[in-house]
N, C-alpha and C positions, 0 to 999 in steps of 0.2 A: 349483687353485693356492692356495699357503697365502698369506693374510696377516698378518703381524705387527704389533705395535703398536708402532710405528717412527717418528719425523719425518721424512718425506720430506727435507726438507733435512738432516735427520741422512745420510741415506743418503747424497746426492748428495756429500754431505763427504767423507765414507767412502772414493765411487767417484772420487772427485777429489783435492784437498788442503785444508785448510782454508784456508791461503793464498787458493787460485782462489773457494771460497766466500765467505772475508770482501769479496774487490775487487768479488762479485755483478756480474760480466761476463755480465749476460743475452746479450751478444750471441754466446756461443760457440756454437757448435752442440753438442757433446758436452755442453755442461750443459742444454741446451734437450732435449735425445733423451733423455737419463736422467732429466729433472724429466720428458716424455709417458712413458715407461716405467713412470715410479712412480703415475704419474697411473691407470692403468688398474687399480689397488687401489681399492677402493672409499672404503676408510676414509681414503685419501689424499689425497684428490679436492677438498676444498674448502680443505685447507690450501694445496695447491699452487697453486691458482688465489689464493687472498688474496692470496700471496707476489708473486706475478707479476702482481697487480693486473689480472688478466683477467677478463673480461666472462664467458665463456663457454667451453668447451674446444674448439668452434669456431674461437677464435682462438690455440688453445694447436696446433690441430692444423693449424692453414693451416703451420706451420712444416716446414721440412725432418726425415724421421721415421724417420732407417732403423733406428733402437732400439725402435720402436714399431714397425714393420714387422715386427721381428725377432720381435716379442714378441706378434704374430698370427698369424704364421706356428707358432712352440709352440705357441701355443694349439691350432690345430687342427689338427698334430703331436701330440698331446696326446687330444686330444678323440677322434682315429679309432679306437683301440680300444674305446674307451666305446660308443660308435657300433655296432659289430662287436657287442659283449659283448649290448647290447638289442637288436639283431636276431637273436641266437641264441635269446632268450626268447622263448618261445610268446605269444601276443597277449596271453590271460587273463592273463599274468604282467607284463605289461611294467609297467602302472603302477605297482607296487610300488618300483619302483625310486625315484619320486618320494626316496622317502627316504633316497636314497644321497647323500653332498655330492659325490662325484666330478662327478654328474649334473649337478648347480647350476652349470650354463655357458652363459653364451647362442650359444655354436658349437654346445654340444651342440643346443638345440633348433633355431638353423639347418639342421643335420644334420637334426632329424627331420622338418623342414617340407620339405627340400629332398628327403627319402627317401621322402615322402606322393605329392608328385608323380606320381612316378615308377610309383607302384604302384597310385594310387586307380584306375587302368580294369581293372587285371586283377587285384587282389587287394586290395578296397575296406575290406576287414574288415582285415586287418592295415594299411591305409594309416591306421582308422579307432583304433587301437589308438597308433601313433604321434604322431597328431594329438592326442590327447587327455594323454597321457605329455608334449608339445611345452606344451600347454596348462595344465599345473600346474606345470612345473618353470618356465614364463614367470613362473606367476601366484607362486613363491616368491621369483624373480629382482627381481618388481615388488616385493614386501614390506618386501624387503630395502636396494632403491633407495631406498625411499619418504621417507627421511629427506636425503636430497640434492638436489641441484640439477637443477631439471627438464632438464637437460641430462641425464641420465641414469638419468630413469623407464625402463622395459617396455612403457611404454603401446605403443609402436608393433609392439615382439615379441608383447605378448598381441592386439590385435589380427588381426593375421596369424596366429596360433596360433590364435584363434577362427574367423575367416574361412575357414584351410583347414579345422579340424573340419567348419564349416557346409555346406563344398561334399565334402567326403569323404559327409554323411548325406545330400544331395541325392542324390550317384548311387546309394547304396544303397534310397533309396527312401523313406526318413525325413524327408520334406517337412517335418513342422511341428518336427521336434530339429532340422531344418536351418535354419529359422527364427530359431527362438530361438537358436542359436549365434552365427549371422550377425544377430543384433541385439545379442548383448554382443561383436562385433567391431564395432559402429559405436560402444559405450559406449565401448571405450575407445580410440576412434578419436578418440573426442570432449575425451578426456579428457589426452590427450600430447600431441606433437610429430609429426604422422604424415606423411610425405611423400606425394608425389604418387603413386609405385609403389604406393605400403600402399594408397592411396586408391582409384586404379584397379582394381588387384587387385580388391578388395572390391565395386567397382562391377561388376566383371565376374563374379562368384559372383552378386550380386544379379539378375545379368539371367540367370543358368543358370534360379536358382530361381522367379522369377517364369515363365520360358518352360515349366517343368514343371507349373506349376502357371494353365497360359493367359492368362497376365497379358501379353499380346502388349506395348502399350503403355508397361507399366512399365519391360519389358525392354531394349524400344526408348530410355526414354529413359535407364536405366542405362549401356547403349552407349554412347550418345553420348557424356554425360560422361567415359566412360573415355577415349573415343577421344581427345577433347577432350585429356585428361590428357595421354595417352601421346604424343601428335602434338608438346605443349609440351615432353617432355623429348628430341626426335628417338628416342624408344623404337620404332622402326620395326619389329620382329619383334612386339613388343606389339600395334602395333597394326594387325598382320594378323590377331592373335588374335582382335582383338574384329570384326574386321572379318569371319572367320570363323564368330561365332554371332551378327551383324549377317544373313547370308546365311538361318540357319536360323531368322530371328523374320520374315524376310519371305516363306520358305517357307511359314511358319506361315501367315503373312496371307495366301496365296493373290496373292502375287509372285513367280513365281519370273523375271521377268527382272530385275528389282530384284536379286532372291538372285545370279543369274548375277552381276550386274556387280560385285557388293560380294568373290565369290569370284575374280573374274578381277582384282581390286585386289590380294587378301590372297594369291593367288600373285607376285606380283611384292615384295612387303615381306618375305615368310618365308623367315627363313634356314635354309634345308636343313642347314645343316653343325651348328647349334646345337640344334636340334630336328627330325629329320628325319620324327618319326611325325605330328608335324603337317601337315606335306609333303604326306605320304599322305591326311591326313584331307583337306585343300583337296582333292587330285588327287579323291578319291572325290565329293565333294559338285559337285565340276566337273563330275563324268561325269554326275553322276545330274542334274544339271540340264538339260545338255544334252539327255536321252537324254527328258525331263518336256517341253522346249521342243519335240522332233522334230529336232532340228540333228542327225542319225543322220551325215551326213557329218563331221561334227567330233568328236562322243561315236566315231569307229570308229578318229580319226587317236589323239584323246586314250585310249581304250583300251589298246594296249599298254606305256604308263609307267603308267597307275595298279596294270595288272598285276604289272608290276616291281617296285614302290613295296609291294606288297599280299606281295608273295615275303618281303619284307626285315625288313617293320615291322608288317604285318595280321595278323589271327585270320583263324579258320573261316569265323565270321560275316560278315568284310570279304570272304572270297572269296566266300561265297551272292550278298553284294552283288551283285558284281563280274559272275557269271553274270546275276544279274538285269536289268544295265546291256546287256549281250551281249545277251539276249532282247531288250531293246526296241530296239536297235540293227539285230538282224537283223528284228523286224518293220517296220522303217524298210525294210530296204536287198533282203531277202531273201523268196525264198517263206515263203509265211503258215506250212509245217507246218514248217519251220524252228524262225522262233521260238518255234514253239507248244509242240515238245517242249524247247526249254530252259526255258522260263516255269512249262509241269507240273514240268519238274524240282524247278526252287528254289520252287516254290507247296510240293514235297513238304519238302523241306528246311526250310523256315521250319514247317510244320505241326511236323514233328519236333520244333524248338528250342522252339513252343510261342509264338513272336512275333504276337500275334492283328493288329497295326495293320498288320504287312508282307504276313502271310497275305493280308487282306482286300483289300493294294492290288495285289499280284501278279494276285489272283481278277480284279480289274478289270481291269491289262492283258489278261488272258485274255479275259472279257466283251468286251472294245472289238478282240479280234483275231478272236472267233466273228464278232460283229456285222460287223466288215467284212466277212467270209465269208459274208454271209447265214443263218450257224448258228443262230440263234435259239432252236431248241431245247433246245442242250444247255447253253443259258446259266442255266437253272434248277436243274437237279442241280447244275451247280457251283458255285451258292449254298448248295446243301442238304446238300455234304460239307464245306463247312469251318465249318458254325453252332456244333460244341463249342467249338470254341478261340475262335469270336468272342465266345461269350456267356462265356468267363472273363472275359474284359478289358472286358466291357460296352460294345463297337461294336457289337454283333449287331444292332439295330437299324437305326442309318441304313447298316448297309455291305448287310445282304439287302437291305436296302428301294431302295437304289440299286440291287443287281442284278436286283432283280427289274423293278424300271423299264426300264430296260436292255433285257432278255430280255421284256417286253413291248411296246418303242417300234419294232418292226419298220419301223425306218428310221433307216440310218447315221450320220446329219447330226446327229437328233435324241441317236441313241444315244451317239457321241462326245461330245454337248455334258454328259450325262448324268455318264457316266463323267470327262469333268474337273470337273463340282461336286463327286461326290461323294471324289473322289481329297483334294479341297483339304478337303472339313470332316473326310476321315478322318487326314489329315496335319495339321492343326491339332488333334487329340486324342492323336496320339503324345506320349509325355512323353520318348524318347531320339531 
């Protein structure tokens, strides 16, 4: 958008009469929609407010706005090819663009935080290319403000441009870049006007990164706050969200009926129609909870929607799940060689992807479904073909050492109790 070096009330005369300007009848609406219209010029911004002796543009915008309406809806009318244009550029290439001024929009980088989202689980490296591009065209938008009325610092877009970079290098595996990003989202958190949303958000990254990094406690009480947050704005899909990795920090803690109850809340708050691959993600942590408790009657009625759910909006990998839930389900409900050959299945599957925390816990329902069988024997080699992939990821330790416990405690009662410690310290070192 160009601007001019214009008096706003120059303008308003222009779009009116001078007549209507000298009577300065603030009370018409058509002069009130085109003084917020000009308002949204930067350079125009504290004339208009002297003039109209306002406090803030808070009170300039509590006003009826359909010229200002009009004039966001352009914007980003406006903004979507730009949007198009950087997504057709290869990752390596995107931040160059910083130096386009078409770019210079805070829709544009709404656009790019909102396109981050969308893409950080299945193409984390372009979500991570966006967020960073989101993050300097913020930080020229703040430079640019910096000389006006804290009504209209960045502080709050650079924060949330930092925030989601920090949780984009979280899932990529960049713990301490993810760190430091999500510490210069609380600088200038600190630093603006940041609402309760930006706040929470941010509180909710912080409790991702802390639970990757076994900060069980800190995560815990990031949670809270958020929840706290989101509960004060009625944000009720929000805060199923958090109430959804509220589930997976008390997994961690060797809670899962705690986790149950926090996922059976966060299904009834999330709205399917607004986010439906969240949906899925509760439906799955449902099953697997149940399937962790023994509730095999419940994990078999909840089985076929998370299937369905898994058709729509799941990977690969949600279907290995998925089979895996099936195994412990039929070792609940079903003869033992049942489950047995679905459990070798996905024990084969996860070896394939290379997954050494799920390998190791599969190997253990297998252990705890010999053990009931009396098997004893063959619970040892099945320690001893999955040690490559355990010693990548550096469980190989306490997961043989559990199996072998196991495959030595030749008695069921013991061996069960075996295989649920060691389930819970191997599920508190997964970092996904």
């Amino acid at each position: 958008m160009k601007h001019h070096h214009i008096s706003p009330l120059r303008f308003v005369s222009l779009l009116l009469n001078d007549d209507a300007l000298a009577d300065g009848d603030a009370r018409s609406p058509l002069f009130f929609n085109l003084t917020q219209a000009v308002a949204q010029c930067r350079r125009c911004r504290r004339e208009v407010l002297s003039y109209f002796e306002f406090n803030s543009m808070e009170e300039l915008e509590g006003l009826d706005s359909p010229a200002l309406d009009l004039v966001e809806r352009r914007e980003e009318v406006e903004c979507r090819p730009i949007l198009a244009w950087l997504d057709h550029l290869p990752a390596g290439e995107r931040l160059a663009a910083e130096k386009d001024p078409a770019c210079l929009r805070p829709r544009v980088v709404e656009g790019l935080l909102a396109r981050c989202r969308q893409r950080w689980s299945e193409a984390p490296r372009e979500a991570l290319a966006d967020a960073q591009l989101a993050t300097r065209l913020a930080r020229h938008l703040s430079e640019e403000d910096e000389s006006f009325l804290p009504e209209f610092d960045q502080s709050p877009l650079l924060a949330r441009a930092w925030g989601v970079q920090g949780n984009v290098l979280r899932i990529l595996g960049e713990l301490p870049a993810a760190a430091r990003a999500l510490a210069r989202a609380g600088e200038w958190a600190a630093r603006g006007v940041v609402g309760k949303p930006v706040r929470a958000e941010l509180l909710s990254f912080s409790a991702s990164l802390a639970m990757d990094r076994s900060r069980f406690q800190e995560a815990q009480n990031c949670l809270d706050e958020a929840a706290r947050l989101y509960a004060g704005l009625a944000a009720w899909h929000e805060f199923g969200r958090v109430l959804l990795q509220t589930a997976k920090v008390e997994l961690k803690l060797g809670a899962p009926g705690k986790a149950l109850v926090a996922v059976q809340r966060a299904l009834v708050l999330l709205d399917a129609e607004r986010e439906p691959e969240i949906r899925f993600g509760a439906a799955s942590i449902h099953l697997h909870l149940l399937c962790i408790l023994g509730r095999h009657d419940e994990a078999a009625t909840a089985l076929p929607e998370a299937r369905r759910l898994c058709r729509l909006y799941g990977s690969s990998l949600d279907e290995i799940r998925l089979r895996w839930c099936k195994g412990l389900i039929e070792a609940g409900l079903e003869p033992p060689e049942v489950a047995r050959q679905t459990l070798l299945c996905v024990r084969r599957a996860f070896l394939t992807e290379g997954i050494a925390s799920d390998v190791a816990l599969v190997t253990l329902d297998l252990a705890a479904l010999y053990a009931a069988e009396g098997r004893w024997g063959e619970i040892a080699p099945l320690a001893a073909e999955v040690v490559p992939v355990l010693r990548v990821q550096g469980i190989e330790r306490e997961a043989l050492a559990a199996l072998l416990l196991v495959a030595e405690a030749n008695e069921r009662q013991l061996a069960a109790g075996l295989v649920a410690e060691a389930r819970r310290r191997i599920e508190s070192g997964k970092r996904k």
